[in-house]
Residue frames as a rotation matrix with the C-alpha (Angstrom) as fourth column:
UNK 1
0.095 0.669 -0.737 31.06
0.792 -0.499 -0.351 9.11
-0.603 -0.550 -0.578 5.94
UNK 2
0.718 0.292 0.631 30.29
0.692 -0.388 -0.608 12.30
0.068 0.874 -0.481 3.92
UNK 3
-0.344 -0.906 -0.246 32.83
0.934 -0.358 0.014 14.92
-0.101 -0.225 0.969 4.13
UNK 4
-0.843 -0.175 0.508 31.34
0.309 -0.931 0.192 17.82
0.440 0.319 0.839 2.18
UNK 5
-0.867 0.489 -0.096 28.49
-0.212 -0.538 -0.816 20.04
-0.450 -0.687 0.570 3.62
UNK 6
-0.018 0.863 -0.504 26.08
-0.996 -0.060 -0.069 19.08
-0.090 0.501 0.861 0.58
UNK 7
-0.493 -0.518 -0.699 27.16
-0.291 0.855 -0.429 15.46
0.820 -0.008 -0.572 1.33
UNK 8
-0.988 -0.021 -0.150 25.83
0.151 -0.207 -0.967 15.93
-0.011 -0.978 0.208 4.98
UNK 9
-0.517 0.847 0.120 22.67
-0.230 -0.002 -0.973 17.02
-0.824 -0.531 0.196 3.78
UNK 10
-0.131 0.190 -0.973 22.31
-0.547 0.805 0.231 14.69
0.827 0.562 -0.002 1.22
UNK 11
-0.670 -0.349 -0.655 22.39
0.036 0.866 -0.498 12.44
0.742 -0.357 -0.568 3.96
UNK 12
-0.894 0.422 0.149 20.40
-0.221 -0.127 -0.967 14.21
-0.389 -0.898 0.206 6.06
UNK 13
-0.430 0.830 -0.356 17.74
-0.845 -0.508 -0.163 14.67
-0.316 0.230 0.920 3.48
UNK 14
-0.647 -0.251 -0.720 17.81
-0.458 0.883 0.104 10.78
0.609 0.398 -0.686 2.72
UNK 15
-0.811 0.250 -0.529 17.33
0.553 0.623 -0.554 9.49
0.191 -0.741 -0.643 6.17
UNK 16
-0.401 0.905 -0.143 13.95
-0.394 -0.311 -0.865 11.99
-0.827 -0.290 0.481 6.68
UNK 17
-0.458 0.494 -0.739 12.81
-0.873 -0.095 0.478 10.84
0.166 0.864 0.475 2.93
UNK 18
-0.814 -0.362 -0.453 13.09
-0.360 0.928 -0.096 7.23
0.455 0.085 -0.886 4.38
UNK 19
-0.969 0.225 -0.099 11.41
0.045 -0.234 -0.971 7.80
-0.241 -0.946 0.217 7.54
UNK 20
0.005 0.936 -0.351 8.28
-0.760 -0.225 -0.610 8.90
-0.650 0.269 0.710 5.45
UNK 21
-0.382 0.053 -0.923 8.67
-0.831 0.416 0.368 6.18
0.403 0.908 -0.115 2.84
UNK 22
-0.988 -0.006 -0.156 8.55
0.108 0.691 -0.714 3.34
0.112 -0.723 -0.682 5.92
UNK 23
-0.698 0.715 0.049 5.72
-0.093 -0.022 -0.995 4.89
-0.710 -0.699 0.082 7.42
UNK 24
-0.007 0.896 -0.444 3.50
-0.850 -0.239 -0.469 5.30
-0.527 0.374 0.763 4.37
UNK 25
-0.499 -0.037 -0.866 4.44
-0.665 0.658 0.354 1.43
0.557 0.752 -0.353 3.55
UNK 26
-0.905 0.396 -0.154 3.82
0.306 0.355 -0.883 0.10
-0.295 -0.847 -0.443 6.78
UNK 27
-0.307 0.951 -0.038 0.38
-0.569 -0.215 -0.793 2.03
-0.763 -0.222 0.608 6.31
UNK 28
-0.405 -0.056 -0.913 0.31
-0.824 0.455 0.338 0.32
0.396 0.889 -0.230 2.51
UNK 29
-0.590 -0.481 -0.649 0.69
-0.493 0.851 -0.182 -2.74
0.639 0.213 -0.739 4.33
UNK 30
-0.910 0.388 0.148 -1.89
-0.300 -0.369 -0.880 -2.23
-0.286 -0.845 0.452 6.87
UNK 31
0.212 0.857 -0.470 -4.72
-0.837 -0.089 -0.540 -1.69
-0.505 0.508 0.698 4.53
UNK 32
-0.147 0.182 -0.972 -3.96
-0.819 0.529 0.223 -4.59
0.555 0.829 0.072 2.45
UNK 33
-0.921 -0.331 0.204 -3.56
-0.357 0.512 -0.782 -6.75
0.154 -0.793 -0.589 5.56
UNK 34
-0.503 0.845 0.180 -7.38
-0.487 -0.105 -0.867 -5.45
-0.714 -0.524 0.464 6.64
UNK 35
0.229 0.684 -0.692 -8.95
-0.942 -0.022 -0.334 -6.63
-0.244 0.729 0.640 3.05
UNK 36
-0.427 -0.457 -0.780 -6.94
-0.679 0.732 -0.057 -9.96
0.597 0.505 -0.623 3.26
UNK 37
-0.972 0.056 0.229 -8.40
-0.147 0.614 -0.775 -10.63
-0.184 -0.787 -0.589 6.76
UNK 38
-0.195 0.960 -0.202 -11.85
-0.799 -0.275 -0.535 -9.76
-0.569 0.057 0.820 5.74
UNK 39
0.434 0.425 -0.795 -11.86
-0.684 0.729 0.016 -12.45
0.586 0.537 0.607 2.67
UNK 40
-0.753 -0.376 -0.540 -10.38
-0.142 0.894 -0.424 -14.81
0.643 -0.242 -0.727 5.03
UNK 41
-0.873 0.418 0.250 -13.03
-0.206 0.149 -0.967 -14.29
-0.442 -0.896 -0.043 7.11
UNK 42
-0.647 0.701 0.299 -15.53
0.707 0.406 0.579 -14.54
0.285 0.586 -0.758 4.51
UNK 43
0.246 0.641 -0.727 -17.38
0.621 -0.680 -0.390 -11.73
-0.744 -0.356 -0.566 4.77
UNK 44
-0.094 -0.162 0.982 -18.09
0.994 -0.078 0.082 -10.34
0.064 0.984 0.168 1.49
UNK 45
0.636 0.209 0.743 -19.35
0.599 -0.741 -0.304 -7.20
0.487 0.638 -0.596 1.87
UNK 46
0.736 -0.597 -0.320 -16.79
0.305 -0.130 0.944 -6.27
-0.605 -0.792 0.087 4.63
UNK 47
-0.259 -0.882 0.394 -14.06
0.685 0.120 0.719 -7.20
-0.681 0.456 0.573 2.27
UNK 48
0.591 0.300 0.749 -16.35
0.671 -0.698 -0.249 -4.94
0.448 0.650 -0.614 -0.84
UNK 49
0.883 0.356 0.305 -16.23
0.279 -0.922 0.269 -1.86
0.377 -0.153 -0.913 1.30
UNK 50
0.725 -0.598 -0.342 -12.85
0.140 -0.358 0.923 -1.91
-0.674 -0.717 -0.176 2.86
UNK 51
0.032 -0.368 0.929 -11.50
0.881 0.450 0.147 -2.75
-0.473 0.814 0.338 -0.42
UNK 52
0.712 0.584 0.389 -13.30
0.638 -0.770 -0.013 0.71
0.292 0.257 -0.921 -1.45
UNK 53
0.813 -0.581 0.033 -10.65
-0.421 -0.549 0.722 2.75
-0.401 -0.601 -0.692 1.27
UNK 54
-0.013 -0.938 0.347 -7.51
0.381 0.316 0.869 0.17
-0.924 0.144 0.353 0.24
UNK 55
0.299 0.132 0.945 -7.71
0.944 0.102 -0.313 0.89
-0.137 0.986 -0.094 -3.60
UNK 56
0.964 0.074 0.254 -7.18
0.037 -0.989 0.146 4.90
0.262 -0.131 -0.956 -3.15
UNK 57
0.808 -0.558 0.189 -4.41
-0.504 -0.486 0.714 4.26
-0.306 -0.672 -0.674 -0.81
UNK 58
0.425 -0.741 0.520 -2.25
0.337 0.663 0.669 2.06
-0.840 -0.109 0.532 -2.97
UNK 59
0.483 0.141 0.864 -3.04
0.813 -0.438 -0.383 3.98
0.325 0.888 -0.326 -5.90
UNK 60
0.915 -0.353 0.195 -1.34
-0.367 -0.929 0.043 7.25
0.166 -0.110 -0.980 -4.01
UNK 61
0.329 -0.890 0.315 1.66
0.334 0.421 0.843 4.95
-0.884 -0.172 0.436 -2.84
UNK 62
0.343 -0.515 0.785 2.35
0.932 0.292 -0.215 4.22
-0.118 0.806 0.580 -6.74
UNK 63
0.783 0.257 0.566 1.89
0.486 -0.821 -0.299 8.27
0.388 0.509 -0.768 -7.09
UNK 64
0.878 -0.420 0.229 4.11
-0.414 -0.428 0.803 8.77
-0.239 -0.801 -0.550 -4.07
UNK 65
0.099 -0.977 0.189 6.97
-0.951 -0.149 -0.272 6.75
0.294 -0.153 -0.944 -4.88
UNK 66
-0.097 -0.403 0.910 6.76
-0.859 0.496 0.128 4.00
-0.503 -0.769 -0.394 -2.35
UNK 67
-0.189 -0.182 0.965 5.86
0.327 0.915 0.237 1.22
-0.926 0.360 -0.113 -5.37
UNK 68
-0.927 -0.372 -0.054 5.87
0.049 -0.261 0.964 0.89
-0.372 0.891 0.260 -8.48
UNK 69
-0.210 0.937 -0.278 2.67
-0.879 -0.305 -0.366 1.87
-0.428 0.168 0.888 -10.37
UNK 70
-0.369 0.404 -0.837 2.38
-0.378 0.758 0.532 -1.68
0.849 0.513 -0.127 -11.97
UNK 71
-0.934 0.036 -0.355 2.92
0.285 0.675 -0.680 -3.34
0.215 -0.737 -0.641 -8.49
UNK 72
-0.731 0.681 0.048 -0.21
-0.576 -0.576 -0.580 -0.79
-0.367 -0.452 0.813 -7.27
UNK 73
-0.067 0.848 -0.526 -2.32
-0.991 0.003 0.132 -2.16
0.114 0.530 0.840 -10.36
UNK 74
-0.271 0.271 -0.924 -1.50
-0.134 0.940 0.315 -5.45
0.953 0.209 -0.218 -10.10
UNK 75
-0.854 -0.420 -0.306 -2.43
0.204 0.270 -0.941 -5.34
0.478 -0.866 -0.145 -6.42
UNK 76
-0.337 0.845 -0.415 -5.70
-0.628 -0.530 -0.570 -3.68
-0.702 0.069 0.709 -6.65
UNK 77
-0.371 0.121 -0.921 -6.23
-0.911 0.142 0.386 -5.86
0.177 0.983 0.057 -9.43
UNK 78
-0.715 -0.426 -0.554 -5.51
-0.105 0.850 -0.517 -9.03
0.691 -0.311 -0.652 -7.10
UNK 79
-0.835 0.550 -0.004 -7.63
0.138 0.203 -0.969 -8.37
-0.533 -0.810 -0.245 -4.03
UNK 80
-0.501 0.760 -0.414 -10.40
-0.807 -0.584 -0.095 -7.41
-0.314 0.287 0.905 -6.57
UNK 81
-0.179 0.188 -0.966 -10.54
-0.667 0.698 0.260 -10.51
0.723 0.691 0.000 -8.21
UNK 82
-0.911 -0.371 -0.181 -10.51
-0.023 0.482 -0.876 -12.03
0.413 -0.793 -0.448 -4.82
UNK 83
-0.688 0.726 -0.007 -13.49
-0.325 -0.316 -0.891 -9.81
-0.649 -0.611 0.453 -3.15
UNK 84
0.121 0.785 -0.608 -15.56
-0.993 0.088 -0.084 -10.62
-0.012 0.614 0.790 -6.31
UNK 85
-0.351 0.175 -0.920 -15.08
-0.161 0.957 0.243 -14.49
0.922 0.233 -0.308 -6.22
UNK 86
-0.963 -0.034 -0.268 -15.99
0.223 0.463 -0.858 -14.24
0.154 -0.886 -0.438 -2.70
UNK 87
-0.255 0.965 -0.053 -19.60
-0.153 -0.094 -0.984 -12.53
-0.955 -0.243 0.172 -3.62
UNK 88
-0.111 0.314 -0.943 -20.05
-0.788 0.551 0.277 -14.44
0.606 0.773 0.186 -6.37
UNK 89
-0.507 0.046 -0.860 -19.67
0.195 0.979 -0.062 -17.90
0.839 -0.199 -0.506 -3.63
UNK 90
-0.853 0.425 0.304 -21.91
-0.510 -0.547 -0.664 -15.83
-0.115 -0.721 0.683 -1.19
């Protein structure tokens, strides 16, 4: 356990940094969730337009911290290539 007072809130300032990292993956994970169900569901333009909202928000993760900025691109990169083969087999 920490002893010194800047030890203490090192710790303190950790466990609130977390708290906000969690929550803004979980959301991360949300939105990519919604554009995975959409191309499973086959519904191109669904999948287009939510895609539109998910692309922003992984792109601030990368900005924020919570992934790495490749992971962002290569994720955005991924469901794109996805939503377009699915309105291309529309």
């Amino acid at each position: 356990m920490a002893n010194t007072s800047s030890a203490k809130k090192a710790v303190r300032k950790i466990a609130r940094r977390t708290a906000v990292n969690r929550a803004r993956r979980s959301l991360l994970r949300t939105f990519v969730r919604k554009v995975e169900e959409a191309i499973a569901a086959g519904d191109a333009n669904v999948a287009a337009e939510v895609l539109q909202t998910v692309a922003p928000v992984v792109m601030r993760a990368a900005q924020r911290g919570v992934i790495h900025k490749n992971t962002a691109s290569r994720k955005v990169s991924r469901l794109t290539a996805r939503v377009k083969a699915l309105t291309k087999a529309a």
